[in-house]
C-alpha positions in Angstrom: 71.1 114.6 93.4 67.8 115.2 94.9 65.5 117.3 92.8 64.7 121.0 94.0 61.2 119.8 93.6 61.7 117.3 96.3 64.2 119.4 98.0 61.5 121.9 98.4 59.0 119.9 99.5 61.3 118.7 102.1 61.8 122.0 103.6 58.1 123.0 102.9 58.9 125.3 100.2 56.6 126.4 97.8 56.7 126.6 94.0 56.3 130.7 94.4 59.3 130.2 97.3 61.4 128.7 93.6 60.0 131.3 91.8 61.3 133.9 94.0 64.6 132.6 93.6 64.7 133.2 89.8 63.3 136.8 90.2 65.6 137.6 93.0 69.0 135.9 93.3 71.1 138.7 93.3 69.4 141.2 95.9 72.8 142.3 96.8 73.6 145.9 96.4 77.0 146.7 95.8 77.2 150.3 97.7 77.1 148.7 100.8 79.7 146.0 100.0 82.4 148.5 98.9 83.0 149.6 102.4 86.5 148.7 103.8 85.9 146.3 107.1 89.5 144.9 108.4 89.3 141.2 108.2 90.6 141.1 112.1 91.9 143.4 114.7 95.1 142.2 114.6 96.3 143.4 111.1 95.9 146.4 108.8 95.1 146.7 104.9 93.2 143.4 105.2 89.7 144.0 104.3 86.5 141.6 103.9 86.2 141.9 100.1 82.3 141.1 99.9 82.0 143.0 96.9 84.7 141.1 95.0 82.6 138.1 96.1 79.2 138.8 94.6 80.8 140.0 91.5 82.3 136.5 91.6 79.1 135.0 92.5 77.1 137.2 89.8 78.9 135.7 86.7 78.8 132.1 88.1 75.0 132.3 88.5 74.7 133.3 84.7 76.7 130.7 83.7 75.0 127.8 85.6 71.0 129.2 86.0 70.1 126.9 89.0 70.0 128.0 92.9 73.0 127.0 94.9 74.2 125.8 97.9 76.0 128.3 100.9 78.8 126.2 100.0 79.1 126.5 96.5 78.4 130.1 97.1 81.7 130.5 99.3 84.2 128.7 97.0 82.3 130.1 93.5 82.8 133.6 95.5 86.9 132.8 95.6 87.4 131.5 91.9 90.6 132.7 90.5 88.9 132.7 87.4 85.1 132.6 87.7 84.1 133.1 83.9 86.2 129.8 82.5 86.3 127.6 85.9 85.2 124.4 84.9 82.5 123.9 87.4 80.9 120.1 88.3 80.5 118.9 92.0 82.4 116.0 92.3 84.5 116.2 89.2 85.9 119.7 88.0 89.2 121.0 89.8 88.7 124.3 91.7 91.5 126.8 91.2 90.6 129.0 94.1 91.8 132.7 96.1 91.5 131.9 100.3 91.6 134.9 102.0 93.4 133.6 105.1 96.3 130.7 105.7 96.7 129.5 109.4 99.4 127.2 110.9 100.0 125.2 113.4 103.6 124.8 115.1 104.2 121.2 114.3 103.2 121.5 110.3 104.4 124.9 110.4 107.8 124.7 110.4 107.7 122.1 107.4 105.8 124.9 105.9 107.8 127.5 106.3 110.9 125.6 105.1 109.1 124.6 101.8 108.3 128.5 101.5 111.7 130.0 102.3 112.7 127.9 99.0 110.7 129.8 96.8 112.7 132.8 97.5 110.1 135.6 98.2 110.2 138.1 100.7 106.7 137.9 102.4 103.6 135.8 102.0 101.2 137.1 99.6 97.8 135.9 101.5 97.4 137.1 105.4 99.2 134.3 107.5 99.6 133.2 110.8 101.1 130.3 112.8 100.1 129.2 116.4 101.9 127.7 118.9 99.7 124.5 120.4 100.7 121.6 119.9 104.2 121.0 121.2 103.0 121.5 125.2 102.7 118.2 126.6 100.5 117.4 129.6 102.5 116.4 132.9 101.3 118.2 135.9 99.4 121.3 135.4 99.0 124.6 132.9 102.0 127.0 134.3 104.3 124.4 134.8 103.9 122.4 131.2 103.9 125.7 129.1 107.3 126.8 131.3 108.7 123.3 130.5 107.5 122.9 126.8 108.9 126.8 126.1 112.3 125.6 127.3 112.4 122.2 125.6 111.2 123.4 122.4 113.0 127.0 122.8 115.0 125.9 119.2 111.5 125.7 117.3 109.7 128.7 119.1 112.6 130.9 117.7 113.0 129.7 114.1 109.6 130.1 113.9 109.0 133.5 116.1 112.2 135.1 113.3 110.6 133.2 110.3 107.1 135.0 110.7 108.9 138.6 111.2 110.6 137.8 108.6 107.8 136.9 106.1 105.3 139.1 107.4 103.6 136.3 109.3 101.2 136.9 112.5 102.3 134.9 115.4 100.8 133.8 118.2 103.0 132.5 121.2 103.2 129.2 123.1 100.1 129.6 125.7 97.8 131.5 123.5 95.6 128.5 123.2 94.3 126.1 120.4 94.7 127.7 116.9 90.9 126.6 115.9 89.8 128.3 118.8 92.1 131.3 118.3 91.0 131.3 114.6 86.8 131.6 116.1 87.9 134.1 118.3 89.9 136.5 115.8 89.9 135.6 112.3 86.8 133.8 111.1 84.1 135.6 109.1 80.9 134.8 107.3 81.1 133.8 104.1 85.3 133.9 103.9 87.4 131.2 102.9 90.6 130.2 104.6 92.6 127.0 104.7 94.8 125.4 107.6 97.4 122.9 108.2 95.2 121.1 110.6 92.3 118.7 109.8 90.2 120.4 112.1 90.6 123.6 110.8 86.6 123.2 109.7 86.1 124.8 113.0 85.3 128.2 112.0 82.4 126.5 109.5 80.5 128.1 113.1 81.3 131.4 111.8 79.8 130.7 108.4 83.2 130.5 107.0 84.6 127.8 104.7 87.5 126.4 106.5 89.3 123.6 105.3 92.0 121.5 106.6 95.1 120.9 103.8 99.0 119.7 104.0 101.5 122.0 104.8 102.7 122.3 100.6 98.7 123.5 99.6 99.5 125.9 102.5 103.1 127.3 101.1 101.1 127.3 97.6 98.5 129.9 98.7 101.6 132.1 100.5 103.5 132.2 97.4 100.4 133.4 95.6 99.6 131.1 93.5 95.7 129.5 93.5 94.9 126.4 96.1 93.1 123.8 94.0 90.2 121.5 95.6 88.4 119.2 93.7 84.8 120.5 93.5 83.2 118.9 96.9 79.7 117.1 96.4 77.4 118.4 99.1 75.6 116.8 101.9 72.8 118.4 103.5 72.0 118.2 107.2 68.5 119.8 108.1 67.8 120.5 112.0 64.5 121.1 112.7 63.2 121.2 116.7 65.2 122.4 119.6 68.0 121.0 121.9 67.4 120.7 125.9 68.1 119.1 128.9 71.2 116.9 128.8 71.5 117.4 124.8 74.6 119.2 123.4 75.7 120.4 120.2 78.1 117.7 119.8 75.4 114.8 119.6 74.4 116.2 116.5 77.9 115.4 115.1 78.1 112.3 116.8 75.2 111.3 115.6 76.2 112.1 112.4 79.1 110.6 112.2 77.3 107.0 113.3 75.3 107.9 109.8 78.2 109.1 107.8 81.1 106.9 109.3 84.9 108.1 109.5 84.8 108.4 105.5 80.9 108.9 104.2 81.8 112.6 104.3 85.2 112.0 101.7 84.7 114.3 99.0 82.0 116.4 100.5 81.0 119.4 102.5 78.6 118.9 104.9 76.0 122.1 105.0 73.7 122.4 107.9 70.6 124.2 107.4 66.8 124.3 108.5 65.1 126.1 111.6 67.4 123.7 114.0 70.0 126.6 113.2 68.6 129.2 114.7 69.6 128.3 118.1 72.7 127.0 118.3 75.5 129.0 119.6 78.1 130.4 117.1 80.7 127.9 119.5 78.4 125.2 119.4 78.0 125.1 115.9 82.0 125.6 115.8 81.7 122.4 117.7 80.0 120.5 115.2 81.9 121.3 112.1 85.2 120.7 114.3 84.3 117.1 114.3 83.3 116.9 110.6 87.1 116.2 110.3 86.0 112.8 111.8 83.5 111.6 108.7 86.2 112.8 106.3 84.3 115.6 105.0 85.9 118.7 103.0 84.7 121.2 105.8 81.7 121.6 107.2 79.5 124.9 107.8 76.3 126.8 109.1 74.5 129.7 107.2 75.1 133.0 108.9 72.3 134.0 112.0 71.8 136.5 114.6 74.1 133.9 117.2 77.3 134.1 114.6 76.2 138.2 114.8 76.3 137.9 119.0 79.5 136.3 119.1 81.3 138.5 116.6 80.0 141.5 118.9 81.4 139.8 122.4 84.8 139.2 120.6 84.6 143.3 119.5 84.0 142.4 115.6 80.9 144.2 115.9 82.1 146.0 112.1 82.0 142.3 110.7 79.0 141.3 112.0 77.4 144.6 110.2 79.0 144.2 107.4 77.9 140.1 107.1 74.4 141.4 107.7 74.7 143.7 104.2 75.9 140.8 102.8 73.3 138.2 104.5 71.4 137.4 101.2 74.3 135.5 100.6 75.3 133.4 103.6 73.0 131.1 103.4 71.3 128.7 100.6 69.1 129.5 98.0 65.7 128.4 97.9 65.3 124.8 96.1 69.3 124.6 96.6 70.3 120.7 95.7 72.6 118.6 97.5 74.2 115.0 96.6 72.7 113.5 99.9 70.2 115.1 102.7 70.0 113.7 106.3 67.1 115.3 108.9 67.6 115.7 112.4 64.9 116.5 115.1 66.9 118.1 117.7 63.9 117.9 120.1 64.1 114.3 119.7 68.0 114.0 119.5 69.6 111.7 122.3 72.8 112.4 124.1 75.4 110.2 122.4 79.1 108.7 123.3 81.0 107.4 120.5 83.8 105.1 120.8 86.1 103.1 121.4 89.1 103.2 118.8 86.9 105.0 116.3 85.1 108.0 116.2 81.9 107.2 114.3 80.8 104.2 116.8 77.7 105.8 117.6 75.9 105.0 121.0 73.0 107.0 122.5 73.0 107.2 126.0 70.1 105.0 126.6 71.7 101.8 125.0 75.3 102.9 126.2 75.5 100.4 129.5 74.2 97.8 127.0 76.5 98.2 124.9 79.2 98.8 127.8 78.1 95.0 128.9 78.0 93.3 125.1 81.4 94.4 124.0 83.6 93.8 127.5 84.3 97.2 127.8 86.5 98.5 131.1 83.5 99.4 132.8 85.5 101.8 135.8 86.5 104.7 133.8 90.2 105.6 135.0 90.1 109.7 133.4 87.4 112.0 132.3 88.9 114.9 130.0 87.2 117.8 129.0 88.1 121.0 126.5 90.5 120.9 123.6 89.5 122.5 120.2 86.6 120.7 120.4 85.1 122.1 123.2 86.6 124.4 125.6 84.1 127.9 124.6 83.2 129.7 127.4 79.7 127.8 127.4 81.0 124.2 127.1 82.8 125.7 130.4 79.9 127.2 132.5 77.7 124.0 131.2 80.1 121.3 132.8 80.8 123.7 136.1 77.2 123.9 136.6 77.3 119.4 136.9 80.0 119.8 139.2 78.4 122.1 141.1 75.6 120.2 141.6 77.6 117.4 142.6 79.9 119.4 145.4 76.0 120.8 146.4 75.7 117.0 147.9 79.0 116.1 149.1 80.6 114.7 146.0 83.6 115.3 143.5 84.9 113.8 140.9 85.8 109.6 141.5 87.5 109.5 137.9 91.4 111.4 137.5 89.5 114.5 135.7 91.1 117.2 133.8 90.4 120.6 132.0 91.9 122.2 128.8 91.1 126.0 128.3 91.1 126.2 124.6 92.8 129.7 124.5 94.5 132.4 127.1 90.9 134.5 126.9 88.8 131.5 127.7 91.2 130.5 130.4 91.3 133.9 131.5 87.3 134.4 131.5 86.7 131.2 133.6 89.6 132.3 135.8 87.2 135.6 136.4 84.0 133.9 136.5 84.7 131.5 139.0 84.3 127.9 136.4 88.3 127.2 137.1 87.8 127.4 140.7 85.0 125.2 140.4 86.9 122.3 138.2 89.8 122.9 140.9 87.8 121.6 143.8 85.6 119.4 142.0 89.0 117.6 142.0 90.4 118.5 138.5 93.9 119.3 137.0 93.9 122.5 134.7 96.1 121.7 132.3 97.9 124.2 129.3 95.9 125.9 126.7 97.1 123.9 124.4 96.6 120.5 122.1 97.7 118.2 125.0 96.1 114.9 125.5 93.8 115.1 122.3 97.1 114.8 120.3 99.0 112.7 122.2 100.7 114.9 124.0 100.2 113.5 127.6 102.6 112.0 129.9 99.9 109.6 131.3 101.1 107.7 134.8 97.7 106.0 136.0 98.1 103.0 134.1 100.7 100.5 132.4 101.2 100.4 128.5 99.2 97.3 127.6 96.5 97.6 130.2 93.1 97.6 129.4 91.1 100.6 130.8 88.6 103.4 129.7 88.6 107.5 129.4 86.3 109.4 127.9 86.6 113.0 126.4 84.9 116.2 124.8 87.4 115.6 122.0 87.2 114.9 118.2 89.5 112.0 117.7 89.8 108.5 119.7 92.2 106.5 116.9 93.9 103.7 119.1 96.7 104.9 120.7 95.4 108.5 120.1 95.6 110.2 123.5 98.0 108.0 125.3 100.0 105.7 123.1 98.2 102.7 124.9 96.5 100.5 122.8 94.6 98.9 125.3 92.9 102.3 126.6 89.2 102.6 124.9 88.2 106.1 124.1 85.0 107.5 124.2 84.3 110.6 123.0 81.2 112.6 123.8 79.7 116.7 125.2 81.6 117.8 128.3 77.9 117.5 130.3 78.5 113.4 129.8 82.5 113.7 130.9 81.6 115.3 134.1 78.7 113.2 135.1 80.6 109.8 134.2 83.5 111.3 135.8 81.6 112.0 139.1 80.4 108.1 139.0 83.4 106.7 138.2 82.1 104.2 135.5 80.7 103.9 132.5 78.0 102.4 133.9 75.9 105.8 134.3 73.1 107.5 132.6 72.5 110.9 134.3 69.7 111.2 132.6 68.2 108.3 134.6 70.3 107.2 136.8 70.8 108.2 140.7 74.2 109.2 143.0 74.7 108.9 146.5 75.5 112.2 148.7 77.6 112.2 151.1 75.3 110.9 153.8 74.2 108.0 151.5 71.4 109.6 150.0 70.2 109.2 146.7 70.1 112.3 144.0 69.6 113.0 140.6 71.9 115.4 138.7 70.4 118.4 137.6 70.5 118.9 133.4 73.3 121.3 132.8 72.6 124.6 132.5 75.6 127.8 131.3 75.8 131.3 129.0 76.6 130.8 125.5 78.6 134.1 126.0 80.0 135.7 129.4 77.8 138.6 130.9 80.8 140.8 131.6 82.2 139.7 127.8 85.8 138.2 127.6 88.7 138.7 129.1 91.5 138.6 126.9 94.0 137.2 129.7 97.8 137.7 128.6 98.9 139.3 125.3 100.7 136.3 123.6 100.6 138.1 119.8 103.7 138.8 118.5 103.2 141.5 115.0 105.6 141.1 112.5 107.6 144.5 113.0 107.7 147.3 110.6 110.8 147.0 109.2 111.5 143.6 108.4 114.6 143.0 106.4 117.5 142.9 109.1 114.9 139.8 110.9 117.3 136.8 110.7 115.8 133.6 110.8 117.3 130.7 113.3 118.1 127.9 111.7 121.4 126.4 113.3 123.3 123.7 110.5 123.8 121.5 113.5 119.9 121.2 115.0 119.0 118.0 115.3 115.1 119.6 115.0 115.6 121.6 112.1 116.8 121.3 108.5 116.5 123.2 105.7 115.3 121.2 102.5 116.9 119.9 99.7 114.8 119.4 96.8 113.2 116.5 95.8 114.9 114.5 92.0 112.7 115.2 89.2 111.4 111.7 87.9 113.8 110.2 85.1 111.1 109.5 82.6 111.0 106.0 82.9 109.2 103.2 84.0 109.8 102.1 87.5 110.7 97.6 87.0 110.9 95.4 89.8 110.3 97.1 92.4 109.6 95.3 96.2 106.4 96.2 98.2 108.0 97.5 101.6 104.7 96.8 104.0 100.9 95.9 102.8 100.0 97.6 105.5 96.0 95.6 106.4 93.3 97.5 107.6 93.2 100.9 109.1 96.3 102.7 108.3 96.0 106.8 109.3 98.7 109.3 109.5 99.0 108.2 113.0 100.0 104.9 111.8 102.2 106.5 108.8 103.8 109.6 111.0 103.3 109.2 114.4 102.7 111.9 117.2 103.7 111.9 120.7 107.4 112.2 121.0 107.5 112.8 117.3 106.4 116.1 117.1 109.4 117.8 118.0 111.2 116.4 114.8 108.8 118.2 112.3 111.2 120.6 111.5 114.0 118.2 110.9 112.6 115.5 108.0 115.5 112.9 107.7 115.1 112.7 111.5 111.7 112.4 111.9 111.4 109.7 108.7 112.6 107.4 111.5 109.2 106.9 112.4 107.6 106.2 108.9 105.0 103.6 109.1 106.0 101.8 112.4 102.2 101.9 113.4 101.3 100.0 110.1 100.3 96.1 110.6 102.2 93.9 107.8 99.7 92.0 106.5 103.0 89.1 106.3 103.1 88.5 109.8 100.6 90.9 112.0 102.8 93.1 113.5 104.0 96.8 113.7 107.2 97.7 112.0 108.9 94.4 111.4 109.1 93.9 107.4 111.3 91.8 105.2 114.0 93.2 103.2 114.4 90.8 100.1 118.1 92.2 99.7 119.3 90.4 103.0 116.7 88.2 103.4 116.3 89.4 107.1 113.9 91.5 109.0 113.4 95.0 110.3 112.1 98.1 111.2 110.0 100.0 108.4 112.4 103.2 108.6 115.6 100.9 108.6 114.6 98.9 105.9 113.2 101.7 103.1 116.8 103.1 104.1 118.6 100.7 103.1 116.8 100.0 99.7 117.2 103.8 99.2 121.6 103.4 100.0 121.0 100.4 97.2 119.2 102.6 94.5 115.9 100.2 95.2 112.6 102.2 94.3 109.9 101.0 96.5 106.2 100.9 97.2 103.9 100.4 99.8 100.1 98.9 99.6 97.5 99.8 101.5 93.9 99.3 102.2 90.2 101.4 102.5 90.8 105.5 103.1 94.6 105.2 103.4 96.0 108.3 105.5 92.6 109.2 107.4 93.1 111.3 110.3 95.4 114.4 110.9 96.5 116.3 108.0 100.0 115.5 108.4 102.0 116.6 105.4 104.9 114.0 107.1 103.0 111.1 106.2 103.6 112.3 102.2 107.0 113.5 103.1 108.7 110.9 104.9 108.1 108.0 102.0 109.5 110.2 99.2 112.5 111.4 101.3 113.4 107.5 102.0 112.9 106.7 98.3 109.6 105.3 97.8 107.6 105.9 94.5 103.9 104.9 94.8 101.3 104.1 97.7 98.9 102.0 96.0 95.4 101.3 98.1 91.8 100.4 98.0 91.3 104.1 98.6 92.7 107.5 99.9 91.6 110.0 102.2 91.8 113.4 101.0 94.1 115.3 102.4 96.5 112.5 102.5 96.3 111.8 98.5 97.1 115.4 98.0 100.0 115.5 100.2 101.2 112.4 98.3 101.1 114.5 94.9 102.8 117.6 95.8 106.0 115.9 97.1 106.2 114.2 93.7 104.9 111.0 95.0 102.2 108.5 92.7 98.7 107.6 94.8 97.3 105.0 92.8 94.2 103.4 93.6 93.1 99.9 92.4 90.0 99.6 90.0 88.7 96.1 91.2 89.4 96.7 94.8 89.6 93.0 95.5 93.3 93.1 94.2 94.6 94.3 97.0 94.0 90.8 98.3 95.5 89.0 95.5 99.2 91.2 95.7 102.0 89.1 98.1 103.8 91.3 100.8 106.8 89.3 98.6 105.9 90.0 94.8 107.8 92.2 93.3 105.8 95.1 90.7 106.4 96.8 87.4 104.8 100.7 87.4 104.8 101.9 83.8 104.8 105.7 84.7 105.3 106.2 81.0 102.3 105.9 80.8 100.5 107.7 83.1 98.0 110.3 81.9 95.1 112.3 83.0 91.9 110.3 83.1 93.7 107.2 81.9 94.1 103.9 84.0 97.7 102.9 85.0 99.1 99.3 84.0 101.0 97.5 87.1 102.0 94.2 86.4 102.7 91.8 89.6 105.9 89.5 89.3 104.2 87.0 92.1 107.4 85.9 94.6 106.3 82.4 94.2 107.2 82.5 90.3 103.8 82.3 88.8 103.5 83.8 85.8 103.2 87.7 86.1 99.5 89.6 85.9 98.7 92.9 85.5 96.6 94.9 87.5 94.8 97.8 86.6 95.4 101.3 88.5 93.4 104.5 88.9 94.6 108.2 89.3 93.0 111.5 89.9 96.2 113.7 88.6 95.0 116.6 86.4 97.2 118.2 84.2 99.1 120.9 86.3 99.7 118.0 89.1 101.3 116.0 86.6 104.1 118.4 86.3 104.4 118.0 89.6 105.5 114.4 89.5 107.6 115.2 86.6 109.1 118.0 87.8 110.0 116.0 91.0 107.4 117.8 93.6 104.9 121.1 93.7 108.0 122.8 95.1 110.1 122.0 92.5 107.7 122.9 89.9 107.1 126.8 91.7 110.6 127.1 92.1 111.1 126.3 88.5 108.4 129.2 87.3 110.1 131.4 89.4 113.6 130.9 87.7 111.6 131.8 84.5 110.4 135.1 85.5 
């Protein structure tokens, strides 16, 4: 860890600035935090409970005597049990109290099925589900939502009956993008609320701790019982100078993710701090921690400021952004605050940036971007521009990139590029429909398209170009994973602020540097764009467009869920088998699945997303995006019981009719990407025991454990390259144990003698049980019978 010494000196603090730490931590008055603020507008009886916080907070400092970070501050604040909490960054398992749970569509039905087994009659922790990503992009906003609503009318209803039921909030196909529904309704400084989404970190631009988990962490915290995170290490990001010109909030996440990479964050919050704060917009910094998801951090955050304050007011939370300001001394670091690693950032010196292709932290700033362009053979004509999504669709991303397309209609030009526009909610949508940016977008040439997910997911019926064909698009999204957007794994995604979409868009290649570079008007003439200039907030504040909230009604016990026995999109669980307290012998590797292997690879989107309700049907897509390292392709595997080969899904089947246990190994940050609780699901429903890789991401290896499943990680990473897509494996589970290495011993399939190899873990205690006990469900479900 860096020293507060040198921590101090690198934020020019004094030693009296220290000093004044120790005399003054807890400045906090607790009159003022006993007041009872309503967490949103949209509910009654739930308050902020800053009191209960510093309370929290109070005993934690006495215990560990050293400054801390605003991080630490948020999740020592929500410790279930803040005087014998273990507490080591890195090491010591959190058992922690969120204040908020948030869903989207696809993982929430999965959710909600796993919590209609436990038996209780309404979630215990405020809840609500969003309807976003199930809308796919065809031809335009009113038309997709009309079609989606009709095609996925079965899911909208079980999950519109389920939340009435369970006293869940939910908000209706066309509201928009739950992370930017989330910014605009539910985040607040200093809370703590988790969502089945890996870009739930969004709200980190409220000063709130938002992290993305699987869809069984989520069912935990609704059934009342603590969420558990293992204590995040801490990386610093300090911003000092000041943004201008064609600079956007989203280099400085692209350019921290070239530092980081997709999984240098793992483990870790990243914490932005420093004078570079002060004036970023609330959205932009929502921005920023949005894409955090992309470095595989925990969450990422900003301390609270006077432009988290403004927004709260424009989005009539006004009472919150008092109450955060009696609370302030603690939203924020303290002085001579440590963290694990500390990067600086000069905004005023901070380049544009495009990232991209196939992976997200491939970090380019604009000046070496047609070099680059040239070097690697990349399509040079861009074929779509794409601008919005969760990412980036606030009302100033939106009056930035109208401003550049005004400038180019000014001179007689529009867009070259196919160019398209997601609102990321109705009141955005609605406020740009008022303000005139929509109109603008329209005749610059673009399509307006749902406020919904769409492309950035996958969902996008994309007719410009033939699967297989080579060509380029570039985006203000988070993600650009091959195949991502389109399901073409020729098409290279770059990913970078809306400013660069429209300006490449208007040029029509990737050849373009607006900065530098000239257009032709109409009549030939050369011209330089103008820098981009927009509000951070709308003069005439927001307009909240339609009402698509649906309260769960007073009365609540004749609400009867929809859940028809012959859907073919939804299907109640069965529970998992307990494990038989054995050691698993013999058992086949179904893929080594070599190199990059995310939950897009494991659990696809697209097409799939309309099975996540229904888990035997949508297994049928289990690892068919996984390259077997026996032969280089996608979902074609051998099955040693008929000596033949087949598809992935087919094959685990089979094994699973024949009583065959299986496994799968993988390699680096197995299951990076989306949070998708199906990618733990889908193996342990078609009978596998273990995934065994060089390492896990997060969210992934947690999913993995609550569905009773083993992720195992090898010690000496180079055995990965040793094991045979052939050889057969011996786990002995009898003798797994916390903080103890697992034996596996490798039969090789050309009948050398056996080896073993040695296995590492990260169960605790209480997740042990839940691989005994068959899965996290069955082990709640089996406290519940006690009571």
């Amino acid at each position: 860890m860096l020293s507060a010494t040198r921590l101090s000196a690198a934020r020019g603090l004094s030693a009296r600035g220290l000093a004044s730490w120790q005399r003054g931590m807890a400045t906090v008055s607790d009159a003022p935090l006993s007041k009872k603020v309503e967490m949103t507008n949209w509910e009654k009886g739930h308050y902020i409970n800053y009191q209960k916080m510093a309370e929290n907070l109070s005993i934690v400092r006495s215990r560990l005597n050293r400054p801390l970070t605003y991080a630490e501050k948020i999740l020592y604040s929500h410790l279930d049990d803040p005087h014998g909490q273990e507490i080591e960054r890195g090491t010591s398992y959190l058992k922690l109290r969120p204040d908020r749970v948030a869903c989207q569509d696809a993982t929430a039905q999965m959710a909600i099925l796993q919590f209609m087994s436990a038996g209780m009659p309404s979630v215990a922790t405020p809840t609500t589900v969003h309807c976003d990503h199930l809308i796919e992009a065809q031809v335009g906003g009113a038309k997709d939502l009309a079609r989606a609503q009709e095609i996925n009318k079965e899911v909208y209803d079980f999950l519109s009956t389920s939340c009435a039921k369970y006293n869940i909030g939910f908000w209706k196909p066309g509201s928009g993008i739950i992370h930017q529904i989330i910014l605009e309704n539910y985040a607040f400084p200093g809370g703590l609320l988790i969502g089945t989404d890996s870009h739930t970190p969004n709200a980190g631009g409220l000063g709130m701790a938002a992290i993305g988990v699987g869809g069984a962490d989520a069912v935990d915290v609704m059934a009342n019982l603590p969420w558990e995170l293992k204590a995040p290490k801490i990386i610093g990001v300090r911003l000092t100078g000041k943004m201008s010109g064609w600079t956007a909030p989203k280099d400085i996440i692209l350019k921290v993710a070239g530092i980081l990479t997709v999984k240098g964050g793992t483990g870790a919050i990243v914490e932005y701090h420093g004078p570079g704060t002060e004036a970023l917009s609330c959205t932009g910094m929502g921005t920023i921690c949005n894409m955090g998801a992309e470095i595989g951090a925990t969450t990422s955050l900003f301390p609270f400021n006077d432009r988290m304050y403004d927004y709260l007011a424009a989005t009539k939370r006004t009472a919150i952004g008092d109450f955060a300001r009696e609370y302030a001394a603690e939203l924020h670091e303290d002085k001579g605050a440590e963290y694990d690693q500390l990067i600086e950032i000069n905004l005023s010196e901070l380049e544009p940036h495009i990232n991209g292709p196939f992976t997200p932290d491939l970090a380019t700033p604009i000046s070496k971007f047609k070099e680059a362009v040239k070097e690697n053979k990349w399509p040079e004509d861009l074929k779509v521009g794409l601008i919005g999504s969760c990412t980036n669709s606030s009302y100033e991303d939106m009056s930035r990139a109208a401003s550049i397309a005004e400038d180019a209609m000014a001179h007689g030009v529009k867009a070259k590029s196919m160019f398209t526009v997601t609102p990321g909610s109705e009141q955005i949508r609605a406020t740009i429909a008022r303000d005139g940016q929509l109109k603008t977008f329209e005749e610059f040439g673009g399509m307006v398209l749902a406020n919904a997910c769409g492309p950035c997911i996958g969902q996008w019926n994309r007719t410009d170009v033939k699967k297989g064909e080579a060509n380029s698009i570039i985006s203000s999204y988070n993600r650009n994973f091959t195949g991502r957007n389109d399901a073409n794994p020729a098409t290279h995604a770059f990913v970078t602020s809306p400013d660069l979409v429209v300006a490449l868009t208007i040029a029509g290649t990737l050849n373009f540097n607006p900065l530098t570079d000239k257009l032709k008007d109409k009549d030939g003439n050369e011209f330089l764009l103008k820098e981009p200039s927009g509000e951070g907030l709308p003069k005439n504040g927001f307009d909240p467009g339609q009402d698509t909230y649906q309260a769960p009604p007073e009365d609540r016990h004749a609400v009867s869920v929809a859940v028809s026995p012959t859907s073919d999109r939804l299907q109640i669980l069965e529970p998992f088998d307990a494990w038989n307290g054995k050691d698993a012998l013999d058992m086949p590797i179904l893929i080594k699945a070599q190199g990059k292997t995310t939950t897009d690879h494991i659990s696809m989107a697209g097409p799939w997303l309309k099975y996540r309700g229904h888990l035997d049907n949508i297994s049928n897509n289990m690892l068919i995006g996984a390259i077997n390292s026996a032969n280089g392709e996608a979902n074609k595997v051998h099955n040693f019981t008929t000596d033949g080969w087949d598809a992935v899904p087919a094959t685990a089947r089979d094994y699973k009719k024949k009583g065959i246990k299986w496994v799968v190994i993988g390699d680096w940050n197995y299951g990076e990407g989306s949070s998708r609780e199906h990618a733990a699901l889908e193996p342990r429903h078609l009978g596998g025991l273990a995934i065994i890789t060089r390492s896990f991401a997060r969210i992934h290896e947690t999913n993995l454990k609550k569905q009773g499943m083993l992720p195992l990680t090898f010690a000496n990473p180079e055995d990965y390259d040793k094991i045979q897509p052939d050889d057969k494996v011996d786990l002995l589970c009898t003798q797994l144990a916390v903080g103890k290495p697992l034996p596996m011993v490798v039969h090789p399939a050309d009948g050398s003698k056996p080896y073993e190899v040695e296995l590492q873990h990260t169960f605790n205690e209480g997740q042990l049980e839940w691989f005994k006990n068959g899965s996290a469900l069955n082990t709640m479900a089996k406290k519940h019978a006690k009571k």
